[in-house]
C-alpha positions, -999 to 999 in steps of 0.1 A, spaced: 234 463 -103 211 493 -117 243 514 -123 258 485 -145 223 480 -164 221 520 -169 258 519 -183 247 491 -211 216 509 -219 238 539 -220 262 523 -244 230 510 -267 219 547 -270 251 561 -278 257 535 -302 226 541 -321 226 582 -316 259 583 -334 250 566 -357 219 583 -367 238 615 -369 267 607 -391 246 593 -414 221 624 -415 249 651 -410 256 658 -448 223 662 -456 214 684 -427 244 705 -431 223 715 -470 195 725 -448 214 746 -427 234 766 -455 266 754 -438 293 726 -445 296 694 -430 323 700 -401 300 733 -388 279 702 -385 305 689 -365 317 717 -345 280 730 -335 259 704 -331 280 677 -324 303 700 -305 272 715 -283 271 694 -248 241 697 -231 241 672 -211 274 685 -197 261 720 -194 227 707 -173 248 683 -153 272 709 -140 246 739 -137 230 712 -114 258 707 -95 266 738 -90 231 750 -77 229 720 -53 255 729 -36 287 709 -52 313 737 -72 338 710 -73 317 685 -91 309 708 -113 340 730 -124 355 694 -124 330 674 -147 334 708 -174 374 709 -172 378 670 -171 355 664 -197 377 683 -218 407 662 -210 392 633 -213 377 638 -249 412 653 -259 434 623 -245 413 587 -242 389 593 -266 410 603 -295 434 581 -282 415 551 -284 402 559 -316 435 565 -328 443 530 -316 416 516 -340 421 534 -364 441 568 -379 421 600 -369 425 622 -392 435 661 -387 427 683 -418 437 724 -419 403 732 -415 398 714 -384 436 724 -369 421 761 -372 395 755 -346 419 734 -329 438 763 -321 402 784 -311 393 754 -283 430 756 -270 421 801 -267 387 788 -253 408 765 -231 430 793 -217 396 817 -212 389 790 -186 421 784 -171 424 820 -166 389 822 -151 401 797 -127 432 810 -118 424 827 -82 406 798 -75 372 812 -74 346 820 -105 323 845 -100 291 855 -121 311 878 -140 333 853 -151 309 830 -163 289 854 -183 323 866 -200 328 831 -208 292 824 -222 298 855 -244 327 845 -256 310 809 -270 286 828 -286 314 846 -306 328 820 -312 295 804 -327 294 834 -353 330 828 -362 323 794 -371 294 800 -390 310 829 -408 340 808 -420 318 771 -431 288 788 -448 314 789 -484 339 776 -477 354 749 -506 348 712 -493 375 683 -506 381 652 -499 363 627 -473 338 656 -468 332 664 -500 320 628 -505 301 626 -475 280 657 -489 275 636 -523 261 607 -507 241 631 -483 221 646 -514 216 612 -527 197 596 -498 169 621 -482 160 656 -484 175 678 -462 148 687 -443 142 650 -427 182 649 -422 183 676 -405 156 664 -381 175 631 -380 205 646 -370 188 659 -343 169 627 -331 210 613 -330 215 641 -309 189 639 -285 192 601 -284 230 602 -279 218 627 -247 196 606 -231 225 577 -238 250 604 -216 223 610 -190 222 570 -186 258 570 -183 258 595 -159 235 581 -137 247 548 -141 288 558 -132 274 579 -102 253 547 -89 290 524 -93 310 553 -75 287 568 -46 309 542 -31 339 557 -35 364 574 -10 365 607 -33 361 643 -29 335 658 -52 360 672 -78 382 639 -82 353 620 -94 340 655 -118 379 654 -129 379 615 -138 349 593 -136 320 617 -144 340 633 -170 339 602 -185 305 592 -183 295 627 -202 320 622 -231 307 587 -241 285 596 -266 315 619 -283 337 584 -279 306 569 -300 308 590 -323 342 592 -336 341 551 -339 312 556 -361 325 581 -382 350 560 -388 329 533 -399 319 559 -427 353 572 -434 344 605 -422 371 607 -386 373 647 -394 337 652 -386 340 635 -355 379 649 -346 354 685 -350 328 676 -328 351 667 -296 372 704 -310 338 721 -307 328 702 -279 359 710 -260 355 748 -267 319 747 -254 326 728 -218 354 749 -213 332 786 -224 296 775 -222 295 749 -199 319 764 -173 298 799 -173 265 787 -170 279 769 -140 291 794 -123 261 821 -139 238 795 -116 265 797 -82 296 810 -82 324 782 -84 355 777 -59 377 760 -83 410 758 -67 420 723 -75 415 723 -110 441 749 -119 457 721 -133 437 701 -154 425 734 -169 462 738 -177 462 708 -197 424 710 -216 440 742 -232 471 732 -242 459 695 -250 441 712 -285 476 723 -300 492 685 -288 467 675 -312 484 690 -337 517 682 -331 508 645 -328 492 647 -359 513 635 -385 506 634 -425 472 645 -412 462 620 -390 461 610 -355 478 576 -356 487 546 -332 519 556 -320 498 590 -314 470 572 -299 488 554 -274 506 585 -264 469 604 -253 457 569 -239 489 571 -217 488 605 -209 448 603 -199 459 573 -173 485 598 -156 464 621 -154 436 601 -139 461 587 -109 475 622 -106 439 636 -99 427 602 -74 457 604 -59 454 643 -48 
């Protein structure tokens, strides 16, 4: 009963975090001296509450959980929640955002290679942190000049019309940190339904913790698309996808090294899943014959992973 209470609350928070920061992120993205999708890729894109839950994990003694909950997360952002979205509405896929696309599918292969003997050590994980951060200051590099047209070009207009950049910016955090505490509710709420459950720990990382920690990212991309801005949010889950699979899976394995041998797979899939993105992605935009593709793919994979 306090699992399915914590998963409602959860949902409220999300809601209400994502809210918050798509309505702020134009403004904010002024204050910062970068575009809107930076916006996007680095503050949307950053996970903490993936990063804490997995270094957690990992130093109380459960690798699987964690190397699980960074890789699946990644799958599951990149198949059911852009598939669902697509569902409800087309997602769009602009140049600028098929460019990082293709750096979260490199950041994608950094982790499948790291887990490729089955084991990541200390080493490993601080390669991978180091090579988030460079891919931070590649991103801020390319969005501090860069031209903005179309739906983001309009959402900076109506940014510089409603506050000053200095309160959005602090907004956009609030969203943040409120769409945090709503992942931290649905963790605790989807490990309170499944303690029950007759899984080992990196099944439920793969599948149902995975998708627990992506809500708010699911949240967000619905409304974004409420403001007619989908590309902000189709950057975010890019971003966000680079960082679980650099940031997230070092840090884990910085705090104890990781035995990772049955996630080979799934790791696989995050990296290439970036560039299916692309190829689904049709007269720029994600749509329902795309959308249901991801949805179907994401159930496969779930029974593929519960049934190992």
């Amino acid at each position: 009963m306090i699992g399915v209470l914590l998963l409602l609350l959860a949902t409220v928070l999300l809601v209400a975090g994502a809210e918050l920061f798509v309505e702020n992120a134009a403004a904010a993205s002024r204050r910062l001296g970068v575009t809107v999708l930076a916006v996007g890729l680095l503050l949307a894109g950053a996970e903490p509450e993936e990063l804490l839950t997995a270094a957690l994990a990992s130093g109380s003694g459960h690798p699987g959980l964690a190397a699980g909950d960074a890789i699946g997360a990644n799958v599951t952002m990149l198949t059911a929640t852009l598939g669902l979205a697509a569902l409800i509405r087309p997602v769009p896929v602009g140049h600028r955002v098929r460019v990082y696309a293709v750096l979260s599918a490199v950041a994608g292969a950094f982790a499948a290679l790291a887990v490729l003997g089955g084991h990541v050590g200390r080493l490993e994980g601080g390669l991978l942190v180091i090579a988030y951060v460079v891919l931070v200051g590649v991103i801020w590099r390319r969005e501090r000049q860069p031209p903005v047209i179309g739906e983001l070009a309009e959402m900076e207009e109506e940014g510089e019309k409603d506050r000053s950049p200095g309160l959005a910016l602090l907004l956009t955090v609030v969203g943040l940190g409120v769409m945090t505490a709503g992942g931290a509710a649905a963790v605790e709420g989807a490990t309170r339904v499944v303690r029950s459950l007759d899984q080992s720990d990196t099944a439920i990382g793969l599948t149902l913790l995975a998708l627990a920690t992506t809500a708010e990212l699911f949240a967000l991309v619905l409304a974004a698309a409420r403001h007619d801005v989908g590309e902000v949010a189709v950057a975010g889950i890019v971003g966000s996808a680079a960082y679980n699979a650099t940031a997230t899976l070092g840090t884990a394995a910085l705090v104890s090294p990781l035995a990772t041998g049955s996630v080979l797979g799934p790791a696989i899939a995050a990296a290439v899943l970036p560039l299916a993105l692309l190829v689904l992605a049709r007269d720029g935009a994600v749509r329902r014959l795309g959308g249901a593709i991801l949805v179907t793919s994401y159930a496969a994979y779930v029974a593929l992973v519960l049934q190992g």
